[in-house]
C-alpha positions in Angstrom: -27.9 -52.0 -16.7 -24.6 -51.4 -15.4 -21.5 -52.2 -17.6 -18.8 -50.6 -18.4 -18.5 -46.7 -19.1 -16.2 -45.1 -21.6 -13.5 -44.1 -19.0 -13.0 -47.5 -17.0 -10.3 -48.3 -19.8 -7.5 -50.1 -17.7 -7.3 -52.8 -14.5 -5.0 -53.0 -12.8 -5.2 -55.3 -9.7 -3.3 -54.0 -6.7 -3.3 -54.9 -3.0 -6.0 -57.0 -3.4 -8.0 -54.5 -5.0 -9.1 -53.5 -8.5 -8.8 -49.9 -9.2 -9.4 -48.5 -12.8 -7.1 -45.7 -14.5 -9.1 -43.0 -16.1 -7.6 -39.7 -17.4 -5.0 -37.6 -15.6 -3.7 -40.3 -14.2 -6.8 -40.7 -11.7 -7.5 -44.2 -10.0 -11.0 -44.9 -9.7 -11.5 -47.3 -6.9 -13.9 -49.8 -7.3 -15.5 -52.6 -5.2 -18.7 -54.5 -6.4 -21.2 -51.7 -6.4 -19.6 -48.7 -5.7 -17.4 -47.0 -8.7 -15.3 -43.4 -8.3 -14.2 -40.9 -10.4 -13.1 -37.1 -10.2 -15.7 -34.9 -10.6 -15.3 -32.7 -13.4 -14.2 -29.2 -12.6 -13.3 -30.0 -9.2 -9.2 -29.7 -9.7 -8.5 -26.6 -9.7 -5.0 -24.9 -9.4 -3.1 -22.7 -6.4 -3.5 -19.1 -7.5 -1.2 -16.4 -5.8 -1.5 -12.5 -5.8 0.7 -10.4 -8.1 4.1 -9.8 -6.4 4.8 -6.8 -3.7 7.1 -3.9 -4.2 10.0 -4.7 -3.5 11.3 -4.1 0.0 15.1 -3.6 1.9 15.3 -6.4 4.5 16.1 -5.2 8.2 20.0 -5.5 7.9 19.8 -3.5 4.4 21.3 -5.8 2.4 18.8 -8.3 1.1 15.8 -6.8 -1.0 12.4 -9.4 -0.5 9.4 -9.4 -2.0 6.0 -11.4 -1.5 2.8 -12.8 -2.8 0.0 -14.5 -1.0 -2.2 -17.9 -1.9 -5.5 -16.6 -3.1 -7.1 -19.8 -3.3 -5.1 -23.4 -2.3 -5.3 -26.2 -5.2 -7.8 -28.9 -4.7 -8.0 -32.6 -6.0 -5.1 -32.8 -6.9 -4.2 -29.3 -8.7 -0.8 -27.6 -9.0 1.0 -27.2 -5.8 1.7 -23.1 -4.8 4.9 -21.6 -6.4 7.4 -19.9 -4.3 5.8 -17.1 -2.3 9.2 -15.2 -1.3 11.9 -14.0 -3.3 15.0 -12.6 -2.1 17.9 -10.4 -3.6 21.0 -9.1 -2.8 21.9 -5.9 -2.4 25.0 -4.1 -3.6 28.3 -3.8 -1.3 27.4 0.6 -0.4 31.4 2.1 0.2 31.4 4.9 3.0 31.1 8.2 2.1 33.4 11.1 2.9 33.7 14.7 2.9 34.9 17.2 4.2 33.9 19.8 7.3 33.5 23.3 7.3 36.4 25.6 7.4 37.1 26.2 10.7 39.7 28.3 12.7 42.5 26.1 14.0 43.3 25.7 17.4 46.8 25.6 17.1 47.9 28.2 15.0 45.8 31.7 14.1 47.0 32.3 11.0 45.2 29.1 9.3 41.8 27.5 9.4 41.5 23.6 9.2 39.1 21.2 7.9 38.8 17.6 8.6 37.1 14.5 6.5 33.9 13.1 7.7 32.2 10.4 6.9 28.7 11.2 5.7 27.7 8.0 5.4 28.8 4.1 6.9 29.9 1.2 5.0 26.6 -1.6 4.0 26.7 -4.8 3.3 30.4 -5.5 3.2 31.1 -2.3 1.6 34.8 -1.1 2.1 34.5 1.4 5.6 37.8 3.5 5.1 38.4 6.8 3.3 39.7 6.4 -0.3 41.9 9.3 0.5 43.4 8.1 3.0 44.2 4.5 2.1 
């Protein structure tokens, strides 16, 4: 009444027990009356969310984006892929302009003007004014 099934193909005898290999690389363990297989459709994969915009970091000079797990993998399914990714953003120079026209202080026959910077150095971008290195 109870012989062998089609997938108890291989014995191998370890640790003083028998175990059976069946497909996928499965053990089936087996004692005198009790046999084990995987159940069919029970593996099932990690499946993730589509990826998120991506998003500056805090510091401004890493862009991230994320996914979530959707489901985890069971018996034995494919493990979760990465769930951040992280990029570098460009070196950002200062800007620089220059101020209004103004009268000068010193003389009342000119006005002045004066460079500003409009906007700081990022992410190890060079700080000083092109016109003036």
């Amino acid at each position: 009444m109870f012989g062998h099934s089609a997938w108890d193909t291989t014995v191998k005898y370890s640790e003083g027990r028998s175990s059976k290999r069946i497909s996928k690389g499965y053990k089936a363990e087996v004692d005198e009356s009790i046999q084990r297989r995987p159940k069919a459709g029970s593996m099932t994969d990690c499946q993730v969310s589509e990826w998120s915009a991506w998003e500056v970091s805090n510091d401004g000079c890493i862009e991230i984006r994320t996914r979530n797990v959707v489901s985890e993998p069971t018996c034995g399914g494919k493990e979760c892929p990465i769930l951040v990714e992280e990029r570098p953003v460009g070196a950002q120079d200062s800007v620089w302009g220059w101020s209004e026209w103004a009268a000068d202080p010193n003389d009342p026959c000119f006005e002045i003007r004066k460079r500003i910077m409009i906007s700081p150095a990022t992410c190890g971008g060079n700080p000083n004014d092109p016109l003036l290195s």
